[in-house]
C-alpha positions in Angstrom: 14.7 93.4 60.5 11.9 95.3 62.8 12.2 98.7 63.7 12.9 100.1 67.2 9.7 100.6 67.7 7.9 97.3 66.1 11.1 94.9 68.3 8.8 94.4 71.6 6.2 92.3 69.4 8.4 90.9 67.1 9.2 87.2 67.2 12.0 86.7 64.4 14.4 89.3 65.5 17.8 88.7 66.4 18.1 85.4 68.3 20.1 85.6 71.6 23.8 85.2 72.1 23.7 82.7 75.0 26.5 79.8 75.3 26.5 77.1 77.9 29.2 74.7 78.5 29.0 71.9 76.3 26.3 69.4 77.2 25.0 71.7 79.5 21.2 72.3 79.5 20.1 75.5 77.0 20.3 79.1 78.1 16.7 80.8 77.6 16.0 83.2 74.6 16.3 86.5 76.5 13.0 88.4 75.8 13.0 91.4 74.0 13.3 94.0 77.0 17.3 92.7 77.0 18.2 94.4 74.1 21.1 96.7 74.3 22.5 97.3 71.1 21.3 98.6 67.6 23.4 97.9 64.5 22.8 100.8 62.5 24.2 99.0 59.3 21.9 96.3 59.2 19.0 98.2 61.5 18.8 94.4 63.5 18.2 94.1 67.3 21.5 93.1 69.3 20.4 91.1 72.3 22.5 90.4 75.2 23.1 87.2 76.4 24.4 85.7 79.6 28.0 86.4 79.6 28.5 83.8 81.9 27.4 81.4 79.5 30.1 82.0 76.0 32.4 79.2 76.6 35.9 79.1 74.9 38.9 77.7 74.7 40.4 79.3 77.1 41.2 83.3 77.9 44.2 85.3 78.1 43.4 86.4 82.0 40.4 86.5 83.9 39.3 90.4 82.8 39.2 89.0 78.9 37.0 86.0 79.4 34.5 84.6 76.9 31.4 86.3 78.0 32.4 89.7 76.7 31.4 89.3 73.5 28.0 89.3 74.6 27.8 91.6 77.1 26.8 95.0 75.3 29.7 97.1 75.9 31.4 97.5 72.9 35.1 98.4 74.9 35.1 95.1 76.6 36.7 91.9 74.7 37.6 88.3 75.1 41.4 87.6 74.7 41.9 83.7 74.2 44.7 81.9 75.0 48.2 82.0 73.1 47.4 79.3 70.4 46.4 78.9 66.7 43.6 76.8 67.1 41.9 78.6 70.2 37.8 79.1 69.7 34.7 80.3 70.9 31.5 79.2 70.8 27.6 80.6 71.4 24.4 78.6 72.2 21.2 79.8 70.9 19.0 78.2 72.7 17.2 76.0 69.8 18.2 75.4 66.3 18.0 78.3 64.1 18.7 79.4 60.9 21.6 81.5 60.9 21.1 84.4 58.0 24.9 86.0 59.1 27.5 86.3 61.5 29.9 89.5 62.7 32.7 89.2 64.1 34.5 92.6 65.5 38.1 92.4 66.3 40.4 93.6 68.2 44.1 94.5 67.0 44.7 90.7 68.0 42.4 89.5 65.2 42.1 85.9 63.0 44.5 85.5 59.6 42.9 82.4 59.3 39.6 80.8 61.1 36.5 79.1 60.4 33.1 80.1 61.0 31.1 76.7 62.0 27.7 75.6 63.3 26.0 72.7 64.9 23.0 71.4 66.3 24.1 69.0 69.0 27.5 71.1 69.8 29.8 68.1 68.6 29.4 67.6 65.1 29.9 70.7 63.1 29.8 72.0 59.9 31.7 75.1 58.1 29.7 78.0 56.6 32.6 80.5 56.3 36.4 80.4 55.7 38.5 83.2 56.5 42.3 82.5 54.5 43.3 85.7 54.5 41.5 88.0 57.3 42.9 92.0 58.5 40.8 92.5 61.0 38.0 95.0 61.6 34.3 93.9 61.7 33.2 91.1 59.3 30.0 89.8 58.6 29.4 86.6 56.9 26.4 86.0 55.5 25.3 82.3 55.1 23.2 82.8 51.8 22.6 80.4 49.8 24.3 77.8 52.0 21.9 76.1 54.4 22.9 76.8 58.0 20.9 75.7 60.9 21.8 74.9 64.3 21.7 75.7 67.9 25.5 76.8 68.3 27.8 78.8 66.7 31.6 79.0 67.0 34.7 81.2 65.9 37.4 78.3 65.3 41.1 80.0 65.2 43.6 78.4 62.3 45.9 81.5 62.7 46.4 84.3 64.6 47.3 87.7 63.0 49.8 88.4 65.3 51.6 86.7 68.5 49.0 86.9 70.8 45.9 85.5 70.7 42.4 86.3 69.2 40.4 89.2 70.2 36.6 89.9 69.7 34.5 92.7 70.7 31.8 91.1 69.6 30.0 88.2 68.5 26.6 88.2 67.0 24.8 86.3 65.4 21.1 86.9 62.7 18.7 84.4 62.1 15.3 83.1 63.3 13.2 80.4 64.1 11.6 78.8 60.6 7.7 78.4 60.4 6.8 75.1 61.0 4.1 73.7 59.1 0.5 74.9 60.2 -3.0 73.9 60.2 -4.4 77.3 60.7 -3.7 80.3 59.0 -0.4 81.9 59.5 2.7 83.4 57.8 4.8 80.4 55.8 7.3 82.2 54.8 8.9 83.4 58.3 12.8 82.1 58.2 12.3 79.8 55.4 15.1 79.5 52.2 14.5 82.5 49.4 15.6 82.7 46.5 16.2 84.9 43.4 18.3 85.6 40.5 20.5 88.6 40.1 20.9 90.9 43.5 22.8 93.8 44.1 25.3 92.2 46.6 25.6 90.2 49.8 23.9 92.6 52.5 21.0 92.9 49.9 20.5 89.0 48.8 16.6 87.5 48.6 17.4 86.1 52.2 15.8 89.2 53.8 12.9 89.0 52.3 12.0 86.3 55.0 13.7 87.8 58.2 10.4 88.8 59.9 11.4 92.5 59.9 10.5 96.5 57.9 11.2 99.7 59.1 8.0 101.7 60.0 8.6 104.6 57.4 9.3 102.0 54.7 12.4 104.0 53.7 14.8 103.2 56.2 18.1 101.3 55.0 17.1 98.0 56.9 17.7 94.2 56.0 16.2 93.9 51.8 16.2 92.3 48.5 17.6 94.7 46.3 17.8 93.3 42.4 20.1 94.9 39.9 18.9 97.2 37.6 16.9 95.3 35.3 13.0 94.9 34.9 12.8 91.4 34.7 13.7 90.0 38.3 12.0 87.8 40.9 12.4 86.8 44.6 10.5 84.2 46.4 10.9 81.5 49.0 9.9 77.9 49.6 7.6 77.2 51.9 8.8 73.1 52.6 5.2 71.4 51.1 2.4 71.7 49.3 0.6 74.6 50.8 -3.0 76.7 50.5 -2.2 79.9 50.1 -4.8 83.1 50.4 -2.9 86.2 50.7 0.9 87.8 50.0 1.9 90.9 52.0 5.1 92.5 49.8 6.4 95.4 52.0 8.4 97.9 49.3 11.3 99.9 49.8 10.9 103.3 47.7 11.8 100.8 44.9 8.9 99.0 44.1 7.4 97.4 41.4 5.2 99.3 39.4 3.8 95.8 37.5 4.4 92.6 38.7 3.1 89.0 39.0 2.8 86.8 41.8 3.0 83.3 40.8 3.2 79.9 42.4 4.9 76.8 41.8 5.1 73.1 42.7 9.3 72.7 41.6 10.5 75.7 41.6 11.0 75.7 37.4 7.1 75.9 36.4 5.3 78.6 37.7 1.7 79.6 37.6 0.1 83.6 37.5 -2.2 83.7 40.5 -1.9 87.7 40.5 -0.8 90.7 38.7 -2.3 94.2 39.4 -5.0 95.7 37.4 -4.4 98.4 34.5 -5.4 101.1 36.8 -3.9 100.1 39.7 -0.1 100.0 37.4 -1.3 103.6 36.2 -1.4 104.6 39.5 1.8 103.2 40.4 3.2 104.3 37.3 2.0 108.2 38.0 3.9 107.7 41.5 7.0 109.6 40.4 9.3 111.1 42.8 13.1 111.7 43.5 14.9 109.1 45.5 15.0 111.3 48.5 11.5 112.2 48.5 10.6 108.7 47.5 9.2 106.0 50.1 8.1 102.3 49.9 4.3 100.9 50.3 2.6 97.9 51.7 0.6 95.7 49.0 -1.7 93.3 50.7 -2.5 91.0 47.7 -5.7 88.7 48.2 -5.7 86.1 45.7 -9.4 86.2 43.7 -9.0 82.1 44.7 -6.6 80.4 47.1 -3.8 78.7 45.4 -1.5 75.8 45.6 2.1 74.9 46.1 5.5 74.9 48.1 6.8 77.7 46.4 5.9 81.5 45.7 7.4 84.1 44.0 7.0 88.0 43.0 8.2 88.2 39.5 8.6 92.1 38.4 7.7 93.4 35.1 7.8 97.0 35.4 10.4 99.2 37.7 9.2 102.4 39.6 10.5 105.6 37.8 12.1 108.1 39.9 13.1 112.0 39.6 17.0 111.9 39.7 16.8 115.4 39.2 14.2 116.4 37.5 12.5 116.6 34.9 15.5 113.4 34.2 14.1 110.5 35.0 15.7 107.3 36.4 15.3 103.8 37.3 16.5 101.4 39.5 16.1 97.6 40.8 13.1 96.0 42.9 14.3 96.1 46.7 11.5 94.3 49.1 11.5 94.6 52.9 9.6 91.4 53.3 7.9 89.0 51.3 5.2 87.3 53.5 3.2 83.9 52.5 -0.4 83.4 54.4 -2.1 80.6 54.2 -1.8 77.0 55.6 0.4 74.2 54.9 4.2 74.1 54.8 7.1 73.0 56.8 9.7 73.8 58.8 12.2 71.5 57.2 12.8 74.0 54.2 16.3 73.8 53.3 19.1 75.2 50.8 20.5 72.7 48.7 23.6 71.9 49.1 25.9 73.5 47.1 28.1 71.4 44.6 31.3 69.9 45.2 34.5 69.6 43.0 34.4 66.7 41.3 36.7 63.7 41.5 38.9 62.3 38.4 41.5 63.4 36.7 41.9 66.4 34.2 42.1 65.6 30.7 43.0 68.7 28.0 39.8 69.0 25.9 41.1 72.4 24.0 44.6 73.1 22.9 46.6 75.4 20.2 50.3 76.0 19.7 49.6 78.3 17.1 51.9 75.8 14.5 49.6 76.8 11.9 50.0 79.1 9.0 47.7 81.2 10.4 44.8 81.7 13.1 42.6 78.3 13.1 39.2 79.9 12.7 37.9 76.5 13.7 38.8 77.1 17.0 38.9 81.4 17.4 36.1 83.9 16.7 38.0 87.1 15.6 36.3 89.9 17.3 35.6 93.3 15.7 35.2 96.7 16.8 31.2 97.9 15.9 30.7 94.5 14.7 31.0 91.7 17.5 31.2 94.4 20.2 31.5 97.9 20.9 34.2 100.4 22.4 34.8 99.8 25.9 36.2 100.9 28.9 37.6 104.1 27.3 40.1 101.8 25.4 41.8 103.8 22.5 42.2 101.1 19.1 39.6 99.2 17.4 40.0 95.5 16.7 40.0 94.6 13.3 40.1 91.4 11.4 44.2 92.0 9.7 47.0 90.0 9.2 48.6 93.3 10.7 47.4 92.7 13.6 46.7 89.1 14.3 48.8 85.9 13.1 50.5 83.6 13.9 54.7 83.7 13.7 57.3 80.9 14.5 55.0 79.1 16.5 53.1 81.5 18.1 50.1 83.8 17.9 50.8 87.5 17.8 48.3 90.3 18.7 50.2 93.2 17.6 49.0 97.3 17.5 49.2 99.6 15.0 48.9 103.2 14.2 47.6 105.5 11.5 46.0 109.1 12.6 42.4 108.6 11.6 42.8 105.7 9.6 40.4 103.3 10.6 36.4 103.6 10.4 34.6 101.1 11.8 30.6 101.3 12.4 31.6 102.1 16.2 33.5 105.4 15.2 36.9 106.3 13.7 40.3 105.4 15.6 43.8 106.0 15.2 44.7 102.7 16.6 44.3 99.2 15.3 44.7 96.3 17.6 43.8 92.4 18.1 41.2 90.4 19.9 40.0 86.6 19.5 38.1 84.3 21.8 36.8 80.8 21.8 32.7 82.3 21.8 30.7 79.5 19.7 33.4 77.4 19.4 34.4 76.7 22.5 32.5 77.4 26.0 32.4 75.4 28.8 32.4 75.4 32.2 34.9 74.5 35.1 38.7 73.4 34.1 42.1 74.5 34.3 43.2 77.4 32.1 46.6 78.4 30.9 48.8 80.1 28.3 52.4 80.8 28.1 52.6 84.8 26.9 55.3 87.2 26.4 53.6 90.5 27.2 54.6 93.8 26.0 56.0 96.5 28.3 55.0 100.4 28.2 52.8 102.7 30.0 49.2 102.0 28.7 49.7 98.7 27.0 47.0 96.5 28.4 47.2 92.8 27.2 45.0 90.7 28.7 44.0 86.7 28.8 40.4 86.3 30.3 37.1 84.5 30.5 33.7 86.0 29.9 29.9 84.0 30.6 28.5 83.0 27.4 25.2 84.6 28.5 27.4 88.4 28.5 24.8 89.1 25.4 21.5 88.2 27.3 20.2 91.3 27.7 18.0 89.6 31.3 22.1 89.0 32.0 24.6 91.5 30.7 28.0 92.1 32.2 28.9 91.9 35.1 25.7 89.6 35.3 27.4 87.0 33.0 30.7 86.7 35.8 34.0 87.8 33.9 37.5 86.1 35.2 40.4 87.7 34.4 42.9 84.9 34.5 46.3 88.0 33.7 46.1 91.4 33.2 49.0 93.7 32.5 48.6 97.4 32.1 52.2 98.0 30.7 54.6 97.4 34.4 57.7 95.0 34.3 57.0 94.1 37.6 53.8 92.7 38.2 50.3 91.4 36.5 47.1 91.0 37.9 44.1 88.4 38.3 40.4 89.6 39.4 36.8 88.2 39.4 33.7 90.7 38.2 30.2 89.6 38.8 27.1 91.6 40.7 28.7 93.7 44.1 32.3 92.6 42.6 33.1 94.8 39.5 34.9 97.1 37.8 37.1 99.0 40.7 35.4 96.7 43.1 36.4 93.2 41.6 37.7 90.5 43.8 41.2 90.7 42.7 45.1 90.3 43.5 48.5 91.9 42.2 51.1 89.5 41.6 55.3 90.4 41.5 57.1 88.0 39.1 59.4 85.6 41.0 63.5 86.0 41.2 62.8 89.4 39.7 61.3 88.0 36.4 59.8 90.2 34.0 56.8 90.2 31.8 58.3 90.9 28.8 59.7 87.4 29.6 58.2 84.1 28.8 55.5 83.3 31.8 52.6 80.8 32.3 49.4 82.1 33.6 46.3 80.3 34.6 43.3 79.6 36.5 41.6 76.1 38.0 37.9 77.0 38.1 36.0 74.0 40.1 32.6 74.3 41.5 34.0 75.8 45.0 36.2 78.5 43.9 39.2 80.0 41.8 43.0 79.2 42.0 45.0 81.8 40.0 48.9 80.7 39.5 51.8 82.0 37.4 54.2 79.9 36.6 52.5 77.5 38.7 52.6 79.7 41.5 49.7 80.4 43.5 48.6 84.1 43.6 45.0 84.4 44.3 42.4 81.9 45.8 38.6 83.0 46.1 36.0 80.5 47.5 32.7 80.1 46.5 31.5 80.5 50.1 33.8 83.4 50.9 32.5 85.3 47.8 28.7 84.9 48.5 29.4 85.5 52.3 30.8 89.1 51.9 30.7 89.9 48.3 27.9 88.9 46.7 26.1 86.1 44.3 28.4 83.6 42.4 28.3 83.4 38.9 30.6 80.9 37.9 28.4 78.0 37.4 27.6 78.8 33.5 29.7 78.4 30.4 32.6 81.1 29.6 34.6 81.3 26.5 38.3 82.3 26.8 39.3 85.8 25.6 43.1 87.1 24.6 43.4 90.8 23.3 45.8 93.6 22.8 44.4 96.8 24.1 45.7 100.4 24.3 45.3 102.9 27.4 41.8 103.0 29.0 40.4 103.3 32.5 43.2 100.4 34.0 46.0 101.8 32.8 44.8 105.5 33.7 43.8 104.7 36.9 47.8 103.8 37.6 49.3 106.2 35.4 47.2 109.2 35.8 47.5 110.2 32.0 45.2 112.1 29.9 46.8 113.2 26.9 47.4 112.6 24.4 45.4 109.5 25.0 43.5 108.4 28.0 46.0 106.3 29.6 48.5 106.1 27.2 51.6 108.8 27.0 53.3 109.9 24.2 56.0 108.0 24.6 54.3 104.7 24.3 51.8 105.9 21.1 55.7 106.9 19.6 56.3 103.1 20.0 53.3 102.0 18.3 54.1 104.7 15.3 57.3 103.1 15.2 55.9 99.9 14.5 53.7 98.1 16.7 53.4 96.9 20.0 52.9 93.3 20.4 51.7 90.1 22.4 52.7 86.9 21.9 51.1 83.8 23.3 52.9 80.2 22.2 50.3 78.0 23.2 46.3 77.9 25.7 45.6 74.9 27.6 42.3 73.8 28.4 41.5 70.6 31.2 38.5 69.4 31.9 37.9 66.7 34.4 35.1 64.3 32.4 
């Protein structure tokens, strides 16, 4: 978004907060002396609108009325009526695309509500569903979903507490798009970007088209950022066929050092128009700095030729290097203030595609063992080895081997069971004084979207970390890598009676940041008791459920609105393993000694014969 100092002549800043009555004729777009606010976290322009204009449901008393959300004074509110289903709704003044929403509360905030838009202010649409709000400031983002509209509106399902809802504020980003031109201008402006992997939701390739940079090229304002890999791309569609002539790429400190622009009629093929001489990348290269001292530049790139086509992309080979302290050097992603198209050509009607649905039909099982056998059906499991199939991770104390010891199957069940032996066990990874058990379905069985289960019996103990879990089949891409490749952890247990957990990992959601839930068994069962645990995974979200109890739902939309991108839409392959102490369990249990994670007392229980898991049978549906 445009600097302080760049707003005044800026035409795709913040679009104003004005809301008529229903039918009534549009409020104006307030020009850019009316602005009164400045979001420091997002570095956008805050207009202020009419108050008189916000229309609602209705208001607690005439001092709380609709128009306070847009009157730039962040102590004043609106206070709806006593009811569920009260709303509130802004007009823009022309249809839009909306890039996010925020929402500030009052103690009186939403448990449940809908964020919805429309372009005639009757039909509407939802872009955002709030199931399980506390309150605070939230913004929803909109990427990738395609939202465009004239009016926006806060629709209550349940209040938080007994009084009604309460907003601050109400503000909403987007701009106008381009519309198609016959002379030349910037295509790009408010049309749909895209990318692959991004650092999270307040850095996804849908800033790269908001009309806005900070001066200095260093300030935190609206970006692409990618993950930290070399091989990453952003670009937008510009609606049609177009003649392009020149690309403006304004950097944050985090540029790329060699890169390509290319262009592309389908958005799958794509054609090298530019890439940066040898001396030009040296220079670049040369460029080092630490991150502090480090700021962004502004490449004009003249094509030697005009090119054609609707879409245009930078596509980085080489990341800047930075000083992080010296003489170490480090490296991050690409992050790109804006990303602008010139040339002639396009059209406005530029849109997202709409994201899929969750089929119809009914589920079917398509994978299925009871473990009957006289031992593991290698037809169905891939038994994974420590140094061989993967590494040691997460601090985790055993290796997995490929025993009888510690994987078979016993009166109808499998058992994963641990084992220990002071320096017993070399593997190419290292030498370990535990021995443990881990099988999944890679290259037998991956898929995607179903409904997941097992019945387990877990083991209990400080440390003991069972676990029954998805990964993407793409976790070995190095262009991919974890948490690139989505993991969903369908139970965890890190050795409590009590309770288990369920999370999702992808990029902005991992490790101590996942999207996840604790559950506490039912009529004070236990995990050491037989339990069911599963997962549906459809197009739209993630249903966890133990014993066919729900325990954590995350949307699609709710995930890419605050979190970041979804990467559920691949194959996974299911995952069940025995592990031992490790950076879950030591996060709860605090211990260090004499393993990470795991006590004495429960490496006394291993020594005294094993720990163990046992799972009596793993469901796999699939609607076909």
């Amino acid at each position: 978004m445009p600097s302080r100092t760049t707003l005044a002549a800026t035409t795709a800043a913040l679009i104003a907060l004005a809301a008529p009555m229903a039918f009534a004729a549009p409020a104006p777009k307030p020009a850019a002396a009316q602005a009164a606010a400045w979001d420091t976290d997002r570095a956008a322009a805050a207009y202020t609108a009419n108050p008189g204009a916000v229309t609602a449901s209705g208001s607690e008393n005439a001092a709380s009325g609709p128009g306070a959300v847009a009157d730039g004074n962040g102590t004043t509110r609106w206070s709806s009526n006593f009811a569920d289903d009260a709303w509130i709704r802004v007009d823009l003044g022309s249809v839009i695309r909306v890039s996010s929403v925020t929402l500030d509360w009052e103690a009186a905030y939403g448990k449940k509500y809908v964020l919805e838009v429309s372009k005639n202010g009757t039909d509407w649409t939802t872009f955002y569903t709030e199931d399980d709000g506390t309150g605070g400031s939230v913004t929803a983002h909109t990427y990738p979903q395609e939202v465009t509209g004239r009016y926006v509106r806060m629709r209550g399902i349940q209040r938080a507490t007994p009084w009604g809802y309460s907003l601050y504020s109400f503000k909403v980003y987007g701009g106008e798009p381009a519309p198609a031109s016959t002379t030349r201008s910037n295509l790009a402006l408010n049309h749909p970007a895209y990318g692959d992997f991004y650092q999270h939701a307040g850095n996804s390739p849908a800033f790269v088209t908001d009309g806005g940079w900070p001066a200095d090229l260093k300030a935190d304002q609206s970006r692409w950022s990618s993950d930290w890999n070399a091989n990453r791309w952003v670009g937008v569609d510009l609606g049609a066929t177009s003649t392009i002539d020149t690309v403006d790429l304004y950097w944050e400190a985090a540029y790329a050092v060699d890169y390509r622009i290319q262009v592309s009629d389908d958005n799958r093929t794509w054609r090298t128009v530019y890439q940066p001489s040898a001396s030009e990348v040296a220079a670049r290269r040369a460029d080092v700095k630490s991150p502090g001292d480090a700021v962004g530049r502004h490449d004009t790139v003249r094509l030697p030729s005009p090119a054609t086509g609707r879409y245009v992309r930078m596509l980085g080979v080489e990341r800047r290097s930075f000083y992080n302290p010296a003489p170490a050097t480090a490296q991050f992603g690409y992050s790109l203030y804006e990303f602008q198209v010139w040339g002639t050509g396009g059209s406005a009607n530029a849109a997202y595609p709409a994201l899929p649905k969750n089929p119809g039909g009914a589920y079917t099982t398509t994978f299925f063992d009871d473990f009957t056998g006289s031992g593991l059906d290698r037809n169905k499991w891939r038994v994974v080895r420590t140094g061989t199939e993967m590494n040691p991770v997460n601090g985790e104390s055993q290796a997995y081997v490929d025993s009888a010891d510690n994987i078979r199957t016993e009166n109808g069940s499998l058992v994963l069971q641990s084992k220990y032996c002071k320096g017993c066990t070399r593997t190419p990874a290292g030498t370990f004084d535990f021995t443990s058990g881990r099988i999944d379905t890679n290259t037998k069985f991956d898929f995607t979207y179903g409904k997941v289960s097992a019945r387990m019996k877990l083991p209990v103990g400080d440390g003991f970390w069972p676990a029954f879990w998805m990964l993407g089949s793409d976790v070995d891409n190095p262009d991919v890598s974890w948490p690139g490749s989505g993991e969903t952890d369908i139970m965890e247990n890190i050795g409590y009676g009590d309770w288990t957990s369920s999370a999702l990992h992808g990029p902005g959601y991992s490790a101590d940041g996942n999207i996840g839930k604790q559950q506490t068994y039912a009529n004070g069962g236990r995990a050491d008791q037989w339990h069911t645990y599963g997962v549906e995974w459809t197009p739209e979200g993630m249903t966890f459920t133990v014993d066919d109890r729900v325990v954590q739902t995350t949307s699609r939309s709710k995930l890419e609105s605050t979190r970041g991108k979804w990467v559920f839409d691949h194959n996974q392959y299911v995952i069940l393993n025995l592990a031992l102490g490790g950076a879950y369990p030591a996060g709860w249990n605090k211990v260090t000694s004499p393993y990470w994670g795991l006590p004495q007392s429960s490496v006394d229980r291993v020594a005294q014969g094993g720990v163990k898991a046992e799972i009596d049978w793993v469901r796999v549906e699939q609607k076909k």
